[in-house]
N, C-alpha and C positions, 0 to 999 in steps of 0.2 A: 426494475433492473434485473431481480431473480428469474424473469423470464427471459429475458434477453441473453442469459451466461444458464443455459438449463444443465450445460453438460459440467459445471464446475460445483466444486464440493468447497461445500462454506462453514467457517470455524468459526468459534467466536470465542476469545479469552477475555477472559472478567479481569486481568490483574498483568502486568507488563513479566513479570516471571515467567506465568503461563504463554502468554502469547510469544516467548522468546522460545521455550520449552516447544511449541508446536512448529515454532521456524522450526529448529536443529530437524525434529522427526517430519514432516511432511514437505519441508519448500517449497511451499507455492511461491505462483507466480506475479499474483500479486496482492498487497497487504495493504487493507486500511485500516492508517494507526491513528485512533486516538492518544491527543500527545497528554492528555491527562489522568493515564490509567495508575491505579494505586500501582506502590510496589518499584517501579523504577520510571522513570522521566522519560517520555517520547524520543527526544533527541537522543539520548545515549541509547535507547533501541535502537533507535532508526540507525545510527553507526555500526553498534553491534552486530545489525542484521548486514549491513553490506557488507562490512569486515567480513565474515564469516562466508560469505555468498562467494564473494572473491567476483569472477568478471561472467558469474553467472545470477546477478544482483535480478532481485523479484524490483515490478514496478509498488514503490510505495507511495501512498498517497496517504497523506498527514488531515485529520480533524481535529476542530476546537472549537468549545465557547465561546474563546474569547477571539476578540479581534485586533489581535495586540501587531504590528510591525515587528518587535522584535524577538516576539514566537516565532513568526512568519519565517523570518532570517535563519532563529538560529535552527529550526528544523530543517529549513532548505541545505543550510550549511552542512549538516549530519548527513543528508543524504537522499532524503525526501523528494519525491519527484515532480509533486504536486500538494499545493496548501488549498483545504477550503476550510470555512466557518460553518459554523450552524447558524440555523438551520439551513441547510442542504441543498440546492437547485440540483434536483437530480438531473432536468437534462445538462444541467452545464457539468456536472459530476461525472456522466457517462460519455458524453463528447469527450470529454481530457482524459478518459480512460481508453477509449477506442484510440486515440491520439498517440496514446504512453505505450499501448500493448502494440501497433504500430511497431514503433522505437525499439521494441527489447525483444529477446531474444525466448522462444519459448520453449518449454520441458523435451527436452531432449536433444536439445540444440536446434529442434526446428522455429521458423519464423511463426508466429501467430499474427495473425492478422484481425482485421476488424470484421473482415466475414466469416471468419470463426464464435462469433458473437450473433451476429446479422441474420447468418441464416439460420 
């Protein structure tokens, strides 16, 4: 997938503090949240970050171990734009992201497309 997004800059936070910490300073455009990082709970990030975004909201796309239904719900309900499990089907992971980035709006108000990826 790192080859496919060459021109995107990837963060990675060990701890739901930190990765809220790097929303406020960098907003990207879009965030895979692990919904089980120590420190605070998936779903109440995943709110926080679109509260915060306002109607300039990054695409999130939620992971988990577990494969519970009503993980599933209540990340979706927070805000989440996309739920998968591990382990991972990365083509089905990147199709739903070409999909979502499609959908939303990108860094500077312009459209991001999936051939911004592509090519």
């Amino acid at each position: 997938m790192l080859k496919k997004l060459p021109d995107y800059i990837i963060l990675q936070a060990f701890d739901g503090f930190e990765a809220g910490k790097f929303f406020s300073e960098w907003r990207p455009g879009i965030i895979f949240l692990d919904i089980n990082l120590p420190g605070i709970y998936g779903d109440k990030l995943c709110s926080k970050i679109k509260e915060d975004a306002g109607s300039n909201s990054p695409v999130i796309i939620a992971i988990t171990g577990l494969d519970d239904p009503k993980e599933k719900e209540l990340i979706l309900k927070a805000g989440a734009d996309a739920f998968f499990t591990k382990p991972l089907n990365l083509e089905n992971l990147l199709s739903k992201l070409l999909e979502l980035i499609d959908s939303h709006r990108g860094k500077n108000g312009r459209k991001v497309s999936s051939s911004d990826i592509n090519s």
